[in-house]
C-alpha positions in Angstrom: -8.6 6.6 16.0 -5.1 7.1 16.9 -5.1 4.0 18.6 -6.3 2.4 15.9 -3.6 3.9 13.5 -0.9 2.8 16.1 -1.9 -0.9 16.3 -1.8 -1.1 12.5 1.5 0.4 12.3 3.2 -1.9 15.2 1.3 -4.8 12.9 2.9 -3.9 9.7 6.1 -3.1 10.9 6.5 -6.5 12.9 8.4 -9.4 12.5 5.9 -11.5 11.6 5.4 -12.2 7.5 1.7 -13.7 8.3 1.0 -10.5 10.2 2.7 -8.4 7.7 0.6 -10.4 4.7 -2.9 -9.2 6.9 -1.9 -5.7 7.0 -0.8 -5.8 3.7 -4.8 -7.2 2.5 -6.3 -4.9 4.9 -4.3 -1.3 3.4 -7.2 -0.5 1.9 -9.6 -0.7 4.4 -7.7 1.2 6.6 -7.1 3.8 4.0 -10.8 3.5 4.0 -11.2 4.1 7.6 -8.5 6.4 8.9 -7.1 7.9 5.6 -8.6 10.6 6.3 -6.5 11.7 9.0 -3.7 9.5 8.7 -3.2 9.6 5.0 0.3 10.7 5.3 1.3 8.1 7.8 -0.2 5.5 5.8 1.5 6.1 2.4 4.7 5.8 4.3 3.7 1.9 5.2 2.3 1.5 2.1 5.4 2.2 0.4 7.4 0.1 3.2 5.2 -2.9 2.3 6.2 -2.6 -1.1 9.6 -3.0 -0.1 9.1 -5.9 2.1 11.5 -8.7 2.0 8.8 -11.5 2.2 7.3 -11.7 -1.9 3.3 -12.9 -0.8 3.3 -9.6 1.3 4.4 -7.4 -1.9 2.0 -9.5 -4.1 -0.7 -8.9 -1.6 -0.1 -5.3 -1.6 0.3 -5.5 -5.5 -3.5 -6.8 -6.0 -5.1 -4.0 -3.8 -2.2 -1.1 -4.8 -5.2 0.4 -7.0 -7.6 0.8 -4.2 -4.9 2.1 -1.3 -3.8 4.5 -4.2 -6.9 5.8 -5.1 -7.9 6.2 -1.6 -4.5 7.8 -0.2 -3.1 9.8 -3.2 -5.9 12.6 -2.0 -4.2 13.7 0.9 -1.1 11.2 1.3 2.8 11.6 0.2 2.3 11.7 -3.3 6.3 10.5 -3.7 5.9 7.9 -0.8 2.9 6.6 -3.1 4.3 6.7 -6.5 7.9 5.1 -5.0 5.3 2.7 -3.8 3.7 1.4 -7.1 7.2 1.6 -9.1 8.6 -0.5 -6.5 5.7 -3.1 -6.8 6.5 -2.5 -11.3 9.7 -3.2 -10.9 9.7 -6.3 -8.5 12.0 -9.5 -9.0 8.9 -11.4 -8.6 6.5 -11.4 -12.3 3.7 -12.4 -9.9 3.7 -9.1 -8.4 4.2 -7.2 -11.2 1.0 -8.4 -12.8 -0.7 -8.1 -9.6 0.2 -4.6 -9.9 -0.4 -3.9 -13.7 -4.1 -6.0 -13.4 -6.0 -2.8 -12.5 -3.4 -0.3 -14.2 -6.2 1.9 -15.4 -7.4 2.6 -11.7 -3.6 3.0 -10.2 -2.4 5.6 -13.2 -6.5 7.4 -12.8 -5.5 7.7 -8.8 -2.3 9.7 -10.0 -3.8 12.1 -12.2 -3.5 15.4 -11.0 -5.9 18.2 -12.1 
């Protein structure tokens, strides 16, 4: 598993936008998979993503925020999470934006703390 958490990181971190873009897609399957024990780690990237200079890899990240959020905000960095979405709600790009605000509901329900 840790393996697996390392690949994904060296992936999204690289210098590759198309790479970056895939990792972007795939946050919420990895959430799925490893968010478990690497929920922390991967609200980190997730809020790196957000900030990426390359717009389809934020408007990637934008159309799956709910599901990463929902999955991560658990047991992730809460503040790495939420800088995350406000970065995506604030972004130069209005393609992004609505990407983000398309499943609102879902992304402010993930955020709701008992």
């Amino acid at each position: 598993m840790k393996d697996a958490y390392k690949a994904y990181c060296q992936m999204a971190t690289c210098n590759g936008p198309i790479i970056r873009r895939n990792c972007a897609f795939n946050l919420p399957g990895v959430a799925k998979a490893l968010g478990e024990r690497f929920a922390l780690e991967l609200s980190g990237l997730c809020e790196f993503l957000a900030k990426d200079m390359d717009e389809e890899v934020r408007y990637i990240l934008a159309a799956g925020i709910h599901q990463s959020a929902t999955l991560l905000v658990p047991r992730g960095n809460y503040d790495r999470l939420f800088g995350a979405v406000c970065a995506l709600l604030e972004d130069d790009n209005p393609h992004v934006r609505m990407n983000a605000l398309e499943n609102f509901h879902e992304l402010l329900s993930a955020f709701v703390r008992d």
